[in-house]
VOPAGU-2260 file (C-alpha; in pm, 1 decimal, decimal comma):
REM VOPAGU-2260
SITE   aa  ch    i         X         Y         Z
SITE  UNK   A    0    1551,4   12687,3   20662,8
SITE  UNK   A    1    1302,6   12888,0   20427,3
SITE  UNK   A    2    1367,2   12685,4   20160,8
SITE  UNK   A    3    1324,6   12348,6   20348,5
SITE  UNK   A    4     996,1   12399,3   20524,8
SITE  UNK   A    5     855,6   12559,4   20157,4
SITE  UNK   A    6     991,3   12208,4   20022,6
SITE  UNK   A    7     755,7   12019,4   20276,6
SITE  UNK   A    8     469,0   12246,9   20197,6
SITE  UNK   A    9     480,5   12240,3   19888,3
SITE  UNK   A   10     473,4   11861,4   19869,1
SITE  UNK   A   11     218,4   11822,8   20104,6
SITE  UNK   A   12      -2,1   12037,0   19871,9
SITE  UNK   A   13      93,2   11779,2   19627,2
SITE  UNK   A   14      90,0   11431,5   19723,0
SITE  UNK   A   15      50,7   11190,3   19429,0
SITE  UNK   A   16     381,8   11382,2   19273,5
SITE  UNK   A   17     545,0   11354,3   19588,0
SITE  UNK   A   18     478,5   11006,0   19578,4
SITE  UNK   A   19     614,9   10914,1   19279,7
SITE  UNK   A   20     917,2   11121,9   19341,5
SITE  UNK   A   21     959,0   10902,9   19676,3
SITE  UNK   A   22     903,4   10614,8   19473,8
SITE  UNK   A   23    1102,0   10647,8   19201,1
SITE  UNK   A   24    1393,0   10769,6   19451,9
SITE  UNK   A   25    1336,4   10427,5   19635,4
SITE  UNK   A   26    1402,1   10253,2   19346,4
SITE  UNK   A   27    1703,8   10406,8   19239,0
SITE  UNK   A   28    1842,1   10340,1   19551,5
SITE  UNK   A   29    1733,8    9915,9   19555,0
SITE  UNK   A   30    1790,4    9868,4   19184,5
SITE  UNK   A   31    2161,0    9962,5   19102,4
SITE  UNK   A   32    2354,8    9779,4   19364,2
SITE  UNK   A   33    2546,8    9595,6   19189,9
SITE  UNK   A   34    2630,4    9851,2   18920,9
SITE  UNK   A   35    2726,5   10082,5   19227,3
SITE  UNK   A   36    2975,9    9895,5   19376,7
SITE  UNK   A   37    3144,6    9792,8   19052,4
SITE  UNK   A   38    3155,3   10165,7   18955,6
SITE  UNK   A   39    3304,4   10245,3   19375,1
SITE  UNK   A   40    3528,3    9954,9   19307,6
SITE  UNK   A   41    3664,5   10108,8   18961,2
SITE  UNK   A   42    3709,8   10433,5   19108,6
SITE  UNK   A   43    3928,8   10318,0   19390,8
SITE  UNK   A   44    4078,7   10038,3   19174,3
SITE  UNK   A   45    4473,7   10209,6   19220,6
SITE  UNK   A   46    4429,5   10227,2   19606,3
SITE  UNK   A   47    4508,0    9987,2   19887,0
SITE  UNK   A   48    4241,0    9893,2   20096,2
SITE  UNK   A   49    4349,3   10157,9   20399,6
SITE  UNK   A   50    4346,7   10421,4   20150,4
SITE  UNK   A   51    3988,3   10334,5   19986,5
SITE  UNK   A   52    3868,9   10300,1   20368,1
SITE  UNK   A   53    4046,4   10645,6   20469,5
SITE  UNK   A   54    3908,7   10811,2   20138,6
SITE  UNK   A   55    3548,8   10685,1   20183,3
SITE  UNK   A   56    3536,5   10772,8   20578,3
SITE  UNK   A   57    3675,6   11141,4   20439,3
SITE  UNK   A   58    3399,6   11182,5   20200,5
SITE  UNK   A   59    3106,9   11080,4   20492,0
SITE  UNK   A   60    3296,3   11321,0   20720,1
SITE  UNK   A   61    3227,9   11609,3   20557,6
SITE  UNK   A   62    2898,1   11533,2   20407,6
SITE  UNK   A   63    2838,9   11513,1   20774,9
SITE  UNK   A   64    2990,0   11846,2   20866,0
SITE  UNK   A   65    2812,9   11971,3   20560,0
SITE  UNK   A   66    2440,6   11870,7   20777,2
SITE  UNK   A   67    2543,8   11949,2   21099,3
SITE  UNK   A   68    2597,6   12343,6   20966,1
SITE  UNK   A   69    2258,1   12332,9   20812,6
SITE  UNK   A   70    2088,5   12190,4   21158,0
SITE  UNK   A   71    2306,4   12421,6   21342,9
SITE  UNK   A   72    2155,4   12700,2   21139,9
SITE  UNK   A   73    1874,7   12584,1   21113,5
SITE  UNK   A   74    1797,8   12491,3   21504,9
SITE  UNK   A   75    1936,3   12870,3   21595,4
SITE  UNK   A   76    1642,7   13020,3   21348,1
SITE  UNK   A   77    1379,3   12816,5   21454,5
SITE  UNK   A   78    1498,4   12833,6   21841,3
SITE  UNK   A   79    1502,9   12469,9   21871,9
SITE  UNK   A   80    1862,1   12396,4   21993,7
SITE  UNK   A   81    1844,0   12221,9   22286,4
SITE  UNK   A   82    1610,3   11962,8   22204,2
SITE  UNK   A   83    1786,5   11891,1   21826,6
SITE  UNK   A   84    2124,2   11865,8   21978,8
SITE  UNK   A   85    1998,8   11630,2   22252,7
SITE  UNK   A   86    1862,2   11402,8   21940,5
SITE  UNK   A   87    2101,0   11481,8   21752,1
SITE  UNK   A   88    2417,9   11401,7   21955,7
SITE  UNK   A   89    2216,4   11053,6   22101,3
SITE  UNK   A   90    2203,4   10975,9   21701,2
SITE  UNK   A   91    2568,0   11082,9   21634,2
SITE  UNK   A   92    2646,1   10826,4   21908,3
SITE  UNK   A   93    2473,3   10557,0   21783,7
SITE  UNK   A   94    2614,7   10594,3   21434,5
SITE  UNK   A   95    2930,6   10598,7   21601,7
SITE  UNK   A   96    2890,8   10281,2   21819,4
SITE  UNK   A   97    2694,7   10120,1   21486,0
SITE  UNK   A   98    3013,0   10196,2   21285,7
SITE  UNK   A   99    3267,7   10041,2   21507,5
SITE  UNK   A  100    3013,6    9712,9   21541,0
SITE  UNK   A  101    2831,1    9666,4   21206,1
SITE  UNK   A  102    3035,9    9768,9   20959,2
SITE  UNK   A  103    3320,0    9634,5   20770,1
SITE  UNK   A  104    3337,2    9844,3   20450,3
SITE  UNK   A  105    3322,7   10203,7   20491,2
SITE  UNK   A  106    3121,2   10224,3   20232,1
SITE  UNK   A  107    2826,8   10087,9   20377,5
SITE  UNK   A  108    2816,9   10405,4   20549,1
SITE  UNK   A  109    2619,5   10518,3   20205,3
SITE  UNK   A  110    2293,0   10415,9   20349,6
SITE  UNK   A  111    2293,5   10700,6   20602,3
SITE  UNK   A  112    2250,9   10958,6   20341,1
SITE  UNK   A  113    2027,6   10735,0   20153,3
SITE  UNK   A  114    1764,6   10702,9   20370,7
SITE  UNK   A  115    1795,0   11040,9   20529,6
SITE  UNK   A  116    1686,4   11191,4   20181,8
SITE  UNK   A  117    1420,4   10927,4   20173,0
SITE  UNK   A  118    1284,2   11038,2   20489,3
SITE  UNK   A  119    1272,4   11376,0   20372,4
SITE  UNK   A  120    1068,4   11275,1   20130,8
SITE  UNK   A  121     805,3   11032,4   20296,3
SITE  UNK   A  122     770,5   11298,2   20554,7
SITE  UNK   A  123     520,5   11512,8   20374,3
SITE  UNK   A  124     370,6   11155,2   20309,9
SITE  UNK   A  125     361,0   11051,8   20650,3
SITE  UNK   A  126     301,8   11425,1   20842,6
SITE  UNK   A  127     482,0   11302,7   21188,3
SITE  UNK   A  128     813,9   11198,1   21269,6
SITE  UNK   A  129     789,0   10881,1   21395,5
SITE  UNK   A  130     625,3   10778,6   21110,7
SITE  UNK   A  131     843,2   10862,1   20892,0
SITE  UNK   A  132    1105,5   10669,9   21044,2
SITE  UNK   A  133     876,0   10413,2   21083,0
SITE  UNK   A  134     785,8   10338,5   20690,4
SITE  UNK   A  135    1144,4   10459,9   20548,7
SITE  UNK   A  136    1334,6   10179,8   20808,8
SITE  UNK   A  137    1031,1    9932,0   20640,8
SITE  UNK   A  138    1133,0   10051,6   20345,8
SITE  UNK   A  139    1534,2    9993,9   20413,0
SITE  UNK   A  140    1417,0    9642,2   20521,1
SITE  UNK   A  141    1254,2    9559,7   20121,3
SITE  UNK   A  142    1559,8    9659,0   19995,5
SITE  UNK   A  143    1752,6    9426,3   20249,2
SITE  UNK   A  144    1551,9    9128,3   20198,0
SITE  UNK   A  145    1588,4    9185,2   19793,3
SITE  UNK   A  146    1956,7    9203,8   19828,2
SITE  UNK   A  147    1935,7    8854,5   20034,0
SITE  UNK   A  148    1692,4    8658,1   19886,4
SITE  UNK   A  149    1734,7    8813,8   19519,2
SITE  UNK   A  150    2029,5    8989,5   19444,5
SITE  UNK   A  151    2291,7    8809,1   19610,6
SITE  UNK   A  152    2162,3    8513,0   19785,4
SITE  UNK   A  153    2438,2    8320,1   19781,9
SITE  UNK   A  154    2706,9    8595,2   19934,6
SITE  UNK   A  155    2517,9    8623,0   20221,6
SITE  UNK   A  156    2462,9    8425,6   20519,9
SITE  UNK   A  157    2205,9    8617,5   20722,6
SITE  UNK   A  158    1912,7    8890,2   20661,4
SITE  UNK   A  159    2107,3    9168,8   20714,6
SITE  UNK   A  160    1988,1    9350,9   21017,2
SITE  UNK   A  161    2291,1    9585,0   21064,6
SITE  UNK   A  162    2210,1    9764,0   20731,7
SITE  UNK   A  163    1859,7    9810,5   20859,1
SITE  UNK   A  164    2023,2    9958,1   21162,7
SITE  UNK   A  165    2203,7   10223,6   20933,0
SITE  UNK   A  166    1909,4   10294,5   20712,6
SITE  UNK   A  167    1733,5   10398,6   21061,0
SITE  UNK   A  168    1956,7   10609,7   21153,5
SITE  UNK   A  169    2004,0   10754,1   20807,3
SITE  UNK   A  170    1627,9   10844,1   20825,0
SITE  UNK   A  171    1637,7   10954,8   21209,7
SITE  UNK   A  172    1906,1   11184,4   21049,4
SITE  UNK   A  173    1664,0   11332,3   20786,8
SITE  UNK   A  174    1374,0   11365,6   21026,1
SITE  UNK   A  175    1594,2   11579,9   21297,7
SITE  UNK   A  176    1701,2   11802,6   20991,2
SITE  UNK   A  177    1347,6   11853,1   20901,6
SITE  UNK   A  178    1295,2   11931,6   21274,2
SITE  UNK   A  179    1597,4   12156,3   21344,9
SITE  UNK   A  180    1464,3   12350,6   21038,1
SITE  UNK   A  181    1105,5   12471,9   21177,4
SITE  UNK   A  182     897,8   12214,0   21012,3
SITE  UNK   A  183     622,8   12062,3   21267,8
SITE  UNK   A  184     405,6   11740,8   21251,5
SITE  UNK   A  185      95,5   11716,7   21233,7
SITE  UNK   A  186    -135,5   11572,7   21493,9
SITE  UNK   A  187    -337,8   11290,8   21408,5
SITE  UNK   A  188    -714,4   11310,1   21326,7
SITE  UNK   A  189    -867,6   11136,1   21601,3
SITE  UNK   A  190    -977,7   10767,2   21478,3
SITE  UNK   A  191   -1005,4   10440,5   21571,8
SITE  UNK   A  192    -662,0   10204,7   21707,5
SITE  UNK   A  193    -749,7    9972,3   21413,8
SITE  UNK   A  194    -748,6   10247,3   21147,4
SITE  UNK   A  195    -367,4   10321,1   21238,4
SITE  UNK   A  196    -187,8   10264,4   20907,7
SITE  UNK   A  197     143,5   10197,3   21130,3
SITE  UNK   A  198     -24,4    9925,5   21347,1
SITE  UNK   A  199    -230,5    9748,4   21048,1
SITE  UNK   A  200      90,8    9725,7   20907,7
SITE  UNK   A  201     271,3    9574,6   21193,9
SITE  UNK   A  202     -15,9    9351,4   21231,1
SITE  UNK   A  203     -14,9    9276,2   20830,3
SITE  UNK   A  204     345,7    9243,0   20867,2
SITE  UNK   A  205     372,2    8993,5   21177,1
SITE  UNK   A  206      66,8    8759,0   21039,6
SITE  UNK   A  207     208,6    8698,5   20657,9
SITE  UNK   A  208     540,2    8591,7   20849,5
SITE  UNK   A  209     400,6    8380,1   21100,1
SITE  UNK   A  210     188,5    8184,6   20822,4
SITE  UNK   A  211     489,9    8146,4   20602,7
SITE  UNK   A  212     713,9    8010,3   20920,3
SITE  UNK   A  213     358,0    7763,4   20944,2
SITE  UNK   A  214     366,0    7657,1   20647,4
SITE  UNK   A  215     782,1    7593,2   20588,5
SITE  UNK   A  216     742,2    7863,7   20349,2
SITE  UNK   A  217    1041,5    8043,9   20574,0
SITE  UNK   A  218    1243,4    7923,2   20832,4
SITE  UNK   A  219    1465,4    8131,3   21075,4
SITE  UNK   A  220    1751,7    7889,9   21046,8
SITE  UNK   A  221    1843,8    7562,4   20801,8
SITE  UNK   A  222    1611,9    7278,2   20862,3
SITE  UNK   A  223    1771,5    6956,3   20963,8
SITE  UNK   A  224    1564,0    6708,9   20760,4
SITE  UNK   A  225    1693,7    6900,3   20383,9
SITE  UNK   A  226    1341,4    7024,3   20300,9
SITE  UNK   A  227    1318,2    7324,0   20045,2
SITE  UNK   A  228    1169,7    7631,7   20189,7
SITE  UNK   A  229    1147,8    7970,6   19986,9
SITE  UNK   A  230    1352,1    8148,3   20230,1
SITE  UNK   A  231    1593,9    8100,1   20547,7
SITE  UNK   A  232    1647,0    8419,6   20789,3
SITE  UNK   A  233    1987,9    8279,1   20929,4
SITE  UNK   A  234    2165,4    8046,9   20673,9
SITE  UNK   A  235    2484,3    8016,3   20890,1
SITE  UNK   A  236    2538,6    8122,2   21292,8
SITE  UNK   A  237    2790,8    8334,5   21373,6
SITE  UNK   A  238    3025,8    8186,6   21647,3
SITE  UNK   A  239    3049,2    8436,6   21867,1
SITE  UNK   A  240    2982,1    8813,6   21956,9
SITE  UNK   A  241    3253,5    8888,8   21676,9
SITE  UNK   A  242    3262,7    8804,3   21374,6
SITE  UNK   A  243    3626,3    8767,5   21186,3
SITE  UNK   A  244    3676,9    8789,9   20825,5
SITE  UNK   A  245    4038,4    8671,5   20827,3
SITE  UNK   A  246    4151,5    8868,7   20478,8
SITE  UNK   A  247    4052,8    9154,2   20540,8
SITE  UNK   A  248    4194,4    9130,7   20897,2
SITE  UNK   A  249    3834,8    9253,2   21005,0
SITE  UNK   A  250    3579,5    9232,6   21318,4
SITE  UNK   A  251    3210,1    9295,6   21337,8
SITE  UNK   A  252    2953,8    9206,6   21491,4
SITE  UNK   A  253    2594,7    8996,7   21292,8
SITE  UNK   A  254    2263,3    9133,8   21442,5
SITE  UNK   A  255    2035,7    8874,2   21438,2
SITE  UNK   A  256    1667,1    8894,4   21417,1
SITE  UNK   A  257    1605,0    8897,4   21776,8
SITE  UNK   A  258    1833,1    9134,7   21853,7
SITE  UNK   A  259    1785,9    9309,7   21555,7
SITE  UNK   A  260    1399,5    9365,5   21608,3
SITE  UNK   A  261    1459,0    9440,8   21959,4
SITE  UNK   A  262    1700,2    9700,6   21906,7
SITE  UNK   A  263    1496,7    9812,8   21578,6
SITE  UNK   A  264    1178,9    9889,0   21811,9
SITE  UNK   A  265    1395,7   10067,0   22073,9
SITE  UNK   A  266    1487,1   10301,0   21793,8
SITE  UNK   A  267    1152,9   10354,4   21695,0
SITE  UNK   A  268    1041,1   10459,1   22012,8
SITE  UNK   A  269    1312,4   10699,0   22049,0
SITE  UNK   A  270    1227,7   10877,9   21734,9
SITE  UNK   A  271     851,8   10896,1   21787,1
SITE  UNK   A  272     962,4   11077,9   22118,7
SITE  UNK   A  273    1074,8   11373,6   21838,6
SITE  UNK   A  274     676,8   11432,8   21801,6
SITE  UNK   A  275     597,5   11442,4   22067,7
SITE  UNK   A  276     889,7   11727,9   22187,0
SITE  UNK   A  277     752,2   11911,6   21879,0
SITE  UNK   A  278     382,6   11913,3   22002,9
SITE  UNK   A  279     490,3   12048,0   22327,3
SITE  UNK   A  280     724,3   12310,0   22203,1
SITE  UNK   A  281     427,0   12417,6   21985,3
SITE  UNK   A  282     175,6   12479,9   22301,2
SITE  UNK   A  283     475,8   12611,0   22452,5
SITE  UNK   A  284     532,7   12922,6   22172,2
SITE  UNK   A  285     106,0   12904,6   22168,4
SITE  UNK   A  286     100,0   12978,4   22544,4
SITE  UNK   A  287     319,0   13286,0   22521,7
């Protein structure tokens, strides 16, 4: 726990390194994709696909385990267990229910701890919780839409919202370990609701899209008349709730951007709530 909240200080005191090292993280992570899976696939090249899916699950497992001693030490030092086991058990569930829905591979469960050491290091960055979440998920979503419209373009037949999901919930994971270990956010200088970093970018965000949907830069689905466009959202529908892949004898379900967006925002707002359970347990311990 020491060790963890000296990490955070010390890269707060530090912020142009710490940005670099978040950076250059980030781009180990987008970059080597490809390489990555050919190296996974060469490891597991002698097992059958039950075995590579048991042996992958295995490894998350106790990586997992590994966490949940450090937050269980962690929230018993810093007397924060019932609030990080309330976020921390709604989290476990939803990477539970997001495993049995969005994934096929096991393997995709790699973006959990991904993004949770990403969010450990934005967090200095960003000073809050919520935040953090907030710019590592927009983060997760760069490297999605450079896998789709870059990498792989023609593999894939939809912006990939249920890896977005994970990488959430990867960083939701990093900021409740940051939380079940003593460190605190910071509260916000007071300023003005256009001088919000967060909502500028939203706003940023939401206009560069809507001109490039004006202008048939981007569409959300195929357009019927066979015009070009730099980018399509959804190239093909799924038909149904489920989606099959019939050799790999394997359901999931697409999130698509409505759904996707919807539930992304829900998620946000769940994790901002961590700040603000942080500020009150601090005027709690203040009031004693």
């Amino acid at each position: 726990m020491i060790f963890v909240q000296s990490f955070v200080t010390s890269c707060r005191r530090h912020p142009w390194i710490t940005t670099v090292c978040a950076a250059g993280y980030f781009i180990l992570v987008v970059l080597p994709h490809l390489q990555v899976g050919l190296f996974f696939q060469w490891l597991f090249s002698h097992f059958t696909r039950s075995q590579y899916q048991l042996s992958v699950l295995s490894v998350f497992v106790l990586l997992f385990l590994i966490v949940c001693l450090v937050l269980l030490r962690g929230m018993i030092v810093s007397r924060r267990v019932a609030p990080v086991l309330v976020f921390l058990g709604i989290t476990f569930v939803l990477t539970a229910v997001s495993f049995k829905l969005l994934v096929i591979h096991n393997i995709e469960l790699i973006h959990l701890p991904q993004y949770t050491l990403l969010a450990v290091l934005i967090f200095p960055l960003a000073r809050r919780f919520g935040d953090t979440v907030f710019w590592t998920t927009l983060l997760g979503a760069v490297d999605e839409a450079y896998q789709y419209f870059i990498l792989a373009p023609e593999r894939t037949m939809q912006y990939d919202f249920n890896d977005i999901i994970l990488n959430l919930l990867g960083a939701a994971f990093g900021v409740i370990l940051l939380f079940a270990c003593g460190v605190s956010p910071e509260p916000c200088k007071k300023r003005a609701l256009y001088a919000n970093p967060v909502l500028l970018t939203l706003l940023g965000l939401a206009a560069g899209i809507v001109i490039m949907f004006q202008t048939g830069l981007l569409t959300l689905y195929p357009p019927q008349d066979g015009q070009p466009v730099l980018g399509v959202i959804v190239k093909e529908l799924p038909k149904g709730f489920w989606s099959h892949i019939s050799h790999l004898n394997a359901h999931y379900h697409i999130v698509l951007p409505l759904e996707g967006l919807i539930l992304t925002g829900l998620l946000l707002a769940l994790y901002y709530s961590l700040d603000t359970t942080s500020f009150y347990l601090q005027r709690k311990n203040h009031a004693k």
